[in-house]
TIVO-2410 file (N, C-alpha, C; in nm, 3 decimals):
# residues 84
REC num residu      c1      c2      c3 atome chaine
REC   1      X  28.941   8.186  12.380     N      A
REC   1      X  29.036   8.078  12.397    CA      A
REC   1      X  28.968   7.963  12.471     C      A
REC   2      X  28.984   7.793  12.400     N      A
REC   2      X  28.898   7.735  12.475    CA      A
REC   2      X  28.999   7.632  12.589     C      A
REC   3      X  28.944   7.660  12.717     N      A
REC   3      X  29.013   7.511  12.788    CA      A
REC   3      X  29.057   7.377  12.736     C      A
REC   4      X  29.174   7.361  12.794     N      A
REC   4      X  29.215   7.221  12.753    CA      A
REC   4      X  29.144   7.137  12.817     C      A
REC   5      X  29.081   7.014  12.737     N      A
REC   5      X  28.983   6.905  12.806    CA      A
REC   5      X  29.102   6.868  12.943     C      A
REC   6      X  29.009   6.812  13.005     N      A
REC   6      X  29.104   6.777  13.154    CA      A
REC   6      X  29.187   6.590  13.121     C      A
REC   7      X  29.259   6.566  13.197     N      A
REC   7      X  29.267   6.433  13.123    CA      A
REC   7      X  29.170   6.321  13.187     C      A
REC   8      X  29.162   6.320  13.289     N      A
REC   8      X  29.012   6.192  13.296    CA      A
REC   8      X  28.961   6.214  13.139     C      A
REC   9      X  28.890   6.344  13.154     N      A
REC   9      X  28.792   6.307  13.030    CA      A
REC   9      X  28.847   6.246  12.897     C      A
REC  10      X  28.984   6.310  12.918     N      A
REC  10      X  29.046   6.311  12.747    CA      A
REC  10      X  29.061   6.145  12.736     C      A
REC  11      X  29.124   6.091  12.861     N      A
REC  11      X  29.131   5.924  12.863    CA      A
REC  11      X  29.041   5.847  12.864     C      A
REC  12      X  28.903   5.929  12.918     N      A
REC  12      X  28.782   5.817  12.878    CA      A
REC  12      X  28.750   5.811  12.764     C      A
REC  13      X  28.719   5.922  12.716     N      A
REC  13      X  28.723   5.931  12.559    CA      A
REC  13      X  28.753   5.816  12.424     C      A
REC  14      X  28.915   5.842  12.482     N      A
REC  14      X  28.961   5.752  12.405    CA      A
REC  14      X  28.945   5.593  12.431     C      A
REC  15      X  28.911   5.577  12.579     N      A
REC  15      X  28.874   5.460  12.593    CA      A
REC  15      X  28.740   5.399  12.543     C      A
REC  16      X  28.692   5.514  12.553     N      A
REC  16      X  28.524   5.494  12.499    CA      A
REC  16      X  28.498   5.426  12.306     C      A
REC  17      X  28.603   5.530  12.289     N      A
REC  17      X  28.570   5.572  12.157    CA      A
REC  17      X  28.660   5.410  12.076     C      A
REC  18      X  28.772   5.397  12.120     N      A
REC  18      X  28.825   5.241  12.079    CA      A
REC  18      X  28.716   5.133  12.085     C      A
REC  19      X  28.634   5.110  12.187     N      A
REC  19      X  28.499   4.967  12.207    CA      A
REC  19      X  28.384   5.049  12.129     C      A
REC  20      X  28.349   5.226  12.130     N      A
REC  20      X  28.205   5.180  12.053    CA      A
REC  20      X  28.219   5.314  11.971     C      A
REC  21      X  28.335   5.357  11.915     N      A
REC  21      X  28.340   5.466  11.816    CA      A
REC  21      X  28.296   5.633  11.908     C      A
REC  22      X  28.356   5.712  11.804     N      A
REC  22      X  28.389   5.850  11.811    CA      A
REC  22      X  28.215   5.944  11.880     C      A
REC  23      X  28.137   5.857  11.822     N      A
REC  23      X  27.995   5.987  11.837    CA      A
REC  23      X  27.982   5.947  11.952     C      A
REC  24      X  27.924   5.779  11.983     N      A
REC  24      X  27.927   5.762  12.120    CA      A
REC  24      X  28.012   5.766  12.246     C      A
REC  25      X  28.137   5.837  12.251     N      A
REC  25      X  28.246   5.873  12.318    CA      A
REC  25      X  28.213   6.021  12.375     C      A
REC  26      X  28.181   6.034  12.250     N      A
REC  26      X  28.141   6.222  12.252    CA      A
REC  26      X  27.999   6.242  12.334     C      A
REC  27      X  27.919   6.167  12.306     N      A
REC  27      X  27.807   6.200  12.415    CA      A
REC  27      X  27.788   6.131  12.569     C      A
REC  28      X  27.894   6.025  12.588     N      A
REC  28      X  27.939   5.997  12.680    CA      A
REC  28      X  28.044   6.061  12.801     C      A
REC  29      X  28.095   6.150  12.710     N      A
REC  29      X  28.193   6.250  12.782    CA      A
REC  29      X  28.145   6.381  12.845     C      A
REC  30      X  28.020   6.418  12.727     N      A
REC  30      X  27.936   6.552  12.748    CA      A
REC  30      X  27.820   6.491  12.882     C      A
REC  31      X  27.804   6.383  12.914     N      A
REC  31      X  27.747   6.329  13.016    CA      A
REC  31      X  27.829   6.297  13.150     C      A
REC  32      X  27.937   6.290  13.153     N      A
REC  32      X  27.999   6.302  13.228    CA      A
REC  32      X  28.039   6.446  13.295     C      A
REC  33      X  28.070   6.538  13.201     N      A
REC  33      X  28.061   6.677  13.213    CA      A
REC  33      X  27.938   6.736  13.237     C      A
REC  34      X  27.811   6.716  13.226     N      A
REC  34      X  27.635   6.743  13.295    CA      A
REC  34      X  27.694   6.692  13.439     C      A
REC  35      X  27.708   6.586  13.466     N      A
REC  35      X  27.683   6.547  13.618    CA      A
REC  35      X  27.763   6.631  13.699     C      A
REC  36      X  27.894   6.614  13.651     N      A
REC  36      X  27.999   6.697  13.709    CA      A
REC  36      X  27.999   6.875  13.761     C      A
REC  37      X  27.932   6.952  13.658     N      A
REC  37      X  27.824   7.037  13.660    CA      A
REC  37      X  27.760   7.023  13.743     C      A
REC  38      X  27.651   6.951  13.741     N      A
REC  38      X  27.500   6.956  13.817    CA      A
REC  38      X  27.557   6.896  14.008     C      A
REC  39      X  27.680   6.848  13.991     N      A
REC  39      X  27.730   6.818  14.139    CA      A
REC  39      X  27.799   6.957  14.155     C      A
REC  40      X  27.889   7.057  14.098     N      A
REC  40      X  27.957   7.146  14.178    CA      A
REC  40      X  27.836   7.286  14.202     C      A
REC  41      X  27.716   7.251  14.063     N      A
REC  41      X  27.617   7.328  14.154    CA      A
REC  41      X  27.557   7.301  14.260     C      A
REC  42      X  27.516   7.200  14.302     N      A
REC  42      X  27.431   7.148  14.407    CA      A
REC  42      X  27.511   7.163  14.551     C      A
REC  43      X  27.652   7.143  14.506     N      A
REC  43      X  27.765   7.100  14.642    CA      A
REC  43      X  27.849   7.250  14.646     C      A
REC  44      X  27.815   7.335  14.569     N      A
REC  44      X  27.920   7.434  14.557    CA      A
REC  44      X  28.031   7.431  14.574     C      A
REC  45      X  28.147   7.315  14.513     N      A
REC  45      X  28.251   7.208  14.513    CA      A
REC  45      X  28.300   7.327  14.374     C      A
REC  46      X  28.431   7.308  14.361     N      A
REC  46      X  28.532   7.331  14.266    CA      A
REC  46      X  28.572   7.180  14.162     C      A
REC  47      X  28.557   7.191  14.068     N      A
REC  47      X  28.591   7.085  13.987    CA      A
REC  47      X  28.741   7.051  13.978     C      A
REC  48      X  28.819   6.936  14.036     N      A
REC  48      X  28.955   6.930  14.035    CA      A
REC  48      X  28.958   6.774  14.003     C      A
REC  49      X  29.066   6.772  13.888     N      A
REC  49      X  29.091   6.725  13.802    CA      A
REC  49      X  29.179   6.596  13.856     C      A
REC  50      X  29.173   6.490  13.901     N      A
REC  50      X  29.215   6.366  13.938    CA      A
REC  50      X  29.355   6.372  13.927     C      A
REC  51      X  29.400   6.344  13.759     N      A
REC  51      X  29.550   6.419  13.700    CA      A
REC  51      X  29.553   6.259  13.641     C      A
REC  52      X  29.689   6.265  13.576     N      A
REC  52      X  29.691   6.189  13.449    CA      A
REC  52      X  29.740   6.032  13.519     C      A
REC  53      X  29.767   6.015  13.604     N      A
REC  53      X  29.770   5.853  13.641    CA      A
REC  53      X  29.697   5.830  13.723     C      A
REC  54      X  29.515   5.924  13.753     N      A
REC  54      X  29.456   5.832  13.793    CA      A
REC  54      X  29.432   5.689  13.784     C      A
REC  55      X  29.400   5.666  13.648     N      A
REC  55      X  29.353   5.518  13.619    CA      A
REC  55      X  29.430   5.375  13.659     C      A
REC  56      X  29.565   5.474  13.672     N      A
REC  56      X  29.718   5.385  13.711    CA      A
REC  56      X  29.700   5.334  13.875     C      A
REC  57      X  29.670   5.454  13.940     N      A
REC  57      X  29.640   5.448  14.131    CA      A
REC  57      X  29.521   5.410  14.175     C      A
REC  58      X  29.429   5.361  14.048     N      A
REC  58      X  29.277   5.309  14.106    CA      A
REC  58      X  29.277   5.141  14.052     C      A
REC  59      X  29.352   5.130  13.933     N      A
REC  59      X  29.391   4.971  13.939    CA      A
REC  59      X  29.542   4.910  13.906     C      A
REC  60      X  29.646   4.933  13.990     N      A
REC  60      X  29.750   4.945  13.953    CA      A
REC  60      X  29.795   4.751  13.911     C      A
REC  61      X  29.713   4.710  13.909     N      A
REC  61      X  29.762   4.539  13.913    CA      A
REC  61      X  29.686   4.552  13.700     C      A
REC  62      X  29.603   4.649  13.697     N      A
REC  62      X  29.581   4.628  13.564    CA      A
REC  62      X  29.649   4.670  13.477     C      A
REC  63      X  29.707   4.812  13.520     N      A
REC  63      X  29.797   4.882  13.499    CA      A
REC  63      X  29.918   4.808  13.420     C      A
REC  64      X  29.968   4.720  13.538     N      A
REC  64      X  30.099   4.651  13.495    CA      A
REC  64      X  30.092   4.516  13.452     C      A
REC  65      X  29.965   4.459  13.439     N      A
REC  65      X  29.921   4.372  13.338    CA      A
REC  65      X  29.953   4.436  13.208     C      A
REC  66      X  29.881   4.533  13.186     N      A
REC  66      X  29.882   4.564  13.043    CA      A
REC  66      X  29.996   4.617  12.975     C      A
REC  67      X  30.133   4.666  13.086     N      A
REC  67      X  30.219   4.689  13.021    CA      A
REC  67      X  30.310   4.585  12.954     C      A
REC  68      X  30.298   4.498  13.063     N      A
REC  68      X  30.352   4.348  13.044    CA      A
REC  68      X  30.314   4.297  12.892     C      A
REC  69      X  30.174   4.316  12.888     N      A
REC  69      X  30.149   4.273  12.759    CA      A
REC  69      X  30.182   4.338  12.654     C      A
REC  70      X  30.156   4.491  12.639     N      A
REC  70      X  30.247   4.580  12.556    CA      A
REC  70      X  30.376   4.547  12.511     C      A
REC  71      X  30.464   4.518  12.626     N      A
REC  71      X  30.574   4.469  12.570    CA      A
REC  71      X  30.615   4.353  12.507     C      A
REC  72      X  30.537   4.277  12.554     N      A
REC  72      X  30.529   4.146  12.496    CA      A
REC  72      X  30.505   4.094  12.321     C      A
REC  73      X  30.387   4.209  12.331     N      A
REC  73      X  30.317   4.272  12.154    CA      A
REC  73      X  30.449   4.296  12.080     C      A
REC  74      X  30.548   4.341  12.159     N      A
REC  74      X  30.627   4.468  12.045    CA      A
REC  74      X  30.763   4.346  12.040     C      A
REC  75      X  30.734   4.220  12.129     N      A
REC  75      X  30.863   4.077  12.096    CA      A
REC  75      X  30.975   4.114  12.229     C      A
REC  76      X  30.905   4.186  12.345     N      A
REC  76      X  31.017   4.161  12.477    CA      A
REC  76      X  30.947   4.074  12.541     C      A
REC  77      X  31.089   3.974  12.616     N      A
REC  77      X  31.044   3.905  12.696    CA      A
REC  77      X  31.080   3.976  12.858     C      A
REC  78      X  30.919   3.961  12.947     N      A
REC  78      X  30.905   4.045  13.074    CA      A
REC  78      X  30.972   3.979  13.161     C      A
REC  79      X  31.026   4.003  13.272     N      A
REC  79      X  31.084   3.908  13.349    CA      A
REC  79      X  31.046   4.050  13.489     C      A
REC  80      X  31.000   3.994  13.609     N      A
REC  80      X  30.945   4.097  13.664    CA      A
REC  80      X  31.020   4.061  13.835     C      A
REC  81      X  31.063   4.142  13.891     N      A
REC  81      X  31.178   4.135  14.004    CA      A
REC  81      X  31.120   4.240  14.081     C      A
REC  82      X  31.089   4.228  14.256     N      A
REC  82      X  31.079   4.296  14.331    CA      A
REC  82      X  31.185   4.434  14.330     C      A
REC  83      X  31.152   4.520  14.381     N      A
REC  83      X  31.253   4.654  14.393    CA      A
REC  83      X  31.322   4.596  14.507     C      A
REC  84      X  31.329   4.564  14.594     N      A
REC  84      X  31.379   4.595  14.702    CA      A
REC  84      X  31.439   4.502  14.716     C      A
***
C-alpha cells in the first residue's frame, strides 16, 4: 500500500507543473523529497507535514489577492469589509 503524497508536495507539484509541465514537476518534487531525506538523516528529525494552508499562513496578502481575482474571473464584484 503506497502513502498518500503529503500536501506541500502535492501543491508544489501542481504549481510546478502549470509554469513548466508534468516531467519537470516530477523531478522537482523527487528533489525536494532527497533533501528532506538527507535532512531527517543527518538531524534525526521526523518528517511533519506543514498541512494544507501552509501556503495561505506564509503569504496571506497573496492568498487573498488571488481569491479576489478568482472571483472576479467567474463576473463577482469583490467589495472587501473589515470583520470587526
Amino acid at each position: 500500500m503506497r502513502p498518500e503524497p503529503t500536501h506541500l508536495l502535492r501543491r508544489r507539484y501542481r504549481r510546478i507543473a502549470l509554469r513548466r509541465g508534468p516531467q519537470k514537476a516530477n523531478v522537482a518534487i523527487q528533489h525536494s523529497m532527497l533533501i528532506a531525506i538527507w535532512h531527517m538523516g543527518t538531524n534525526g528529525t521526523i518528517y511533519e507535514d506543514p498541512g494544507a494552508d501552509y501556503f495561505t499562513t506564509l503569504h496571506p496578502e497573496r492568498a487573498k489577492q488571488r481569491a479576489i481575482h478568482q472571483l472576479e474571473a467567474m463576473g463577482y464584484n469583490v467589495t472587501l469589509n473589515d470583520a470587526s
